[in-house]
N, C-alpha and C positions, 0 to 999 in steps of 0.2 A: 742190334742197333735200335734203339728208342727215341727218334726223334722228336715227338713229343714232351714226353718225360725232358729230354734238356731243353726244348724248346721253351715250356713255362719254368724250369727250373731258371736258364739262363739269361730269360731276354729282359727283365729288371735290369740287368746287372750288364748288359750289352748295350740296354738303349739308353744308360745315363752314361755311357762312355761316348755313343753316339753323339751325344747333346755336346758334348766337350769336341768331339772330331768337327762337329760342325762347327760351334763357335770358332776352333781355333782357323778353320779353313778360312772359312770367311772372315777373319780378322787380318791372318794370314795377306789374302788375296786384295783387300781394299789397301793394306800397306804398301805389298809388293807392286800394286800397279801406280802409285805413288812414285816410288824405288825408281821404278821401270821407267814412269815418263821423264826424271830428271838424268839418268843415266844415258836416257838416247839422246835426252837435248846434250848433254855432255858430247856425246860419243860422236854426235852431230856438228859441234863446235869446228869453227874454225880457228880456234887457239889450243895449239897444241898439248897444253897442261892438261886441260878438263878433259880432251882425249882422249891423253893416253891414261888416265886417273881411271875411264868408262872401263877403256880396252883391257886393262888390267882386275879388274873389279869382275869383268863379266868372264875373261880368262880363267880367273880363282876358282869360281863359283861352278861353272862350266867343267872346272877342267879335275873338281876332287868329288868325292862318293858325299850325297848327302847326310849319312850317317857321321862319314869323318866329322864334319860341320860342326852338326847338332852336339859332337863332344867335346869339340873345342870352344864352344858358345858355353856348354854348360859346365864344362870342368877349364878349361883350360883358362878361359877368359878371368874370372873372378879367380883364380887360382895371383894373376897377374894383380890385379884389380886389390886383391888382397894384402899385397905389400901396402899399398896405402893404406887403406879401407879394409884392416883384420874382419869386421866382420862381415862383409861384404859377399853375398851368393846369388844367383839363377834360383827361381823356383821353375821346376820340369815344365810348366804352361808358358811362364815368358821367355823363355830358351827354345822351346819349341816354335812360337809365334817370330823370335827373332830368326832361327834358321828357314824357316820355311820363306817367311816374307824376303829375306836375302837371298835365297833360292830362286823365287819367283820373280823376283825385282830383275834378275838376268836376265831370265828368258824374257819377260814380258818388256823390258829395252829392245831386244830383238824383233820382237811382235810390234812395237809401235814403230822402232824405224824401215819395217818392209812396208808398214800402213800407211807413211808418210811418204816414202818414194815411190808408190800405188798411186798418189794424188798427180795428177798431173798438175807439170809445170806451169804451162799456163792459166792455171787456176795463182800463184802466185804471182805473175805478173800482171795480172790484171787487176788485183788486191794492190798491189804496189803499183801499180800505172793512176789507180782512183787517190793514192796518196797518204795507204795506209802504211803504217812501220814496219819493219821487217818482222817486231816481237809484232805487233798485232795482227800483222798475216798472219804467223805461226797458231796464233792463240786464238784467232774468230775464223779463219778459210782454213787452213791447213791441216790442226787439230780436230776437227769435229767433222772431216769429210775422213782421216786417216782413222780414227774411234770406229768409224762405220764400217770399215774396211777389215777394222781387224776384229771385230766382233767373235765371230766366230773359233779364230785362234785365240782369245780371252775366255772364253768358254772349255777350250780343250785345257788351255794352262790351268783355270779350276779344276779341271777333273782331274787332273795329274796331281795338284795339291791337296784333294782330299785323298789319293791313294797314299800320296807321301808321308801323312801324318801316319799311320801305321809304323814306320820308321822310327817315331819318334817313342816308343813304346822302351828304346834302349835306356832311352833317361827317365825312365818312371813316370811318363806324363800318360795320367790315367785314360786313354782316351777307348776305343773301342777292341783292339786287339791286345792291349794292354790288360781289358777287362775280360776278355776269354782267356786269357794267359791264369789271373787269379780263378775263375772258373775250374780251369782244366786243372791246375794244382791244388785243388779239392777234393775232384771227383775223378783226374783221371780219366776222362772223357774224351780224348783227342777229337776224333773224324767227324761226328757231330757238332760238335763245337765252332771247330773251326770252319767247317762246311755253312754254320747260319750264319758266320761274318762274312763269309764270301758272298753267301745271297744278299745280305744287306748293300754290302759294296756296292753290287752287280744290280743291284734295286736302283740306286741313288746314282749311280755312272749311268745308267741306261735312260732314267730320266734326263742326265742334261746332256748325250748324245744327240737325243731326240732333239731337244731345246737345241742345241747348236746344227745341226742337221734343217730344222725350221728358219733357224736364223737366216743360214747361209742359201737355201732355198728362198727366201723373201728379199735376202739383197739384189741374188743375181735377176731377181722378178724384177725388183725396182730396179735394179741396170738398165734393163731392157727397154723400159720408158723412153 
């Protein structure tokens, strides 16, 4: 074993796929928590339509393997799409960015409506007793004390999204396991190879552990107040 030798052979060629795992994560994740806030106000609703439109949507998403997803987004969808629009296709990066972001849009519904029933009640009746709206309760007291609350599980749901893009390695989307894959079918390298993408991983997760570990330690400080 020569870890060195594929270490400067590989990591050119590891850290511009990095570059890509990152962008897409965080494109990913500013979408999905987008996703996320309009599917719990849905799923929140008291009119039955937008409801069950949420509970279905987060059922789908929840309840099939993300790789299924990522191949129905990139072959399946435009395969549809197609009839119309013959030349109509997914390139591997916006296929990837729309399965993940609807991936993430699930869970992070979920994450904002445990954040929202975390707020206490009378935090809204007292916004509505001063003779604010019900939408501006939600949107100036309710939102911005429930964001605080779920900090922490927004932080794990990123770190789940950037393990997830590896996934996306089936649709060709060049990203860092992707690029040990053309690596190793060169040289045949398996153990090393794949062992300094798990340290990267395990570099870059460990950092926002920590970060969400700080977080959560500085809310429950400021509870305490």
């Amino acid at each position: 074993m020569d870890f060195s030798r594929v270490f400067n052979e590989a990591m050119p060629l590891l850290l511009d796929g990095l570059k890509l795992t990152a962008l897409v994560s965080l494109a990913s994740i500013a979408i999905g928590m987008i996703i996320g806030l309009f599917i719990c106000l849905m799923k929140m609703s008291k009119n039955v339509v937008p409801r069950a439109i949420a509970g279905v949507y987060i059922w789908i998403i929840r309840g099939t393997p993300m790789l299924v997803q990522a191949l129905i987004i990139f072959l399946g969808v435009p395969q549809l799409i197609q009839v119309v629009i013959p030349s109509f296709r997914f390139d591997a990066v916006t296929a990837g960015i729309i399965t993940l972001s609807l991936n993430a849009g699930a869970y992070l519904a979920e994450i904002y409506r445990g954040g929202i029933m975390a707020v206490p009640k009378g935090q809204s009746e007292a916004a509505r007793s001063l003779g604010l709206s019900k939408s501006k309760t939600m949107r100036k007291v309710i939102l911005p004390q429930a964001f605080k609350f779920s900090v922490p599980s927004l932080v794990n749901q990123f770190i789940i999204t950037i393990k997830d893009t590896s996934i996306l390695t089936v649709i060709g989307m060049a990203e860092v396991v992707n690029k040990a894959q053309q690596y190793v079918g060169s040289t045949f390298v398996y153990f090393e190879t794949y062992s300094i993408v798990a340290l990267m991983y395990l570099a870059i997760i460990s950092l926002l552990m920590l970060l969400s570990n700080h977080i959560e330690k500085k809310l429950k400080y400021e509870g305490k107040k």
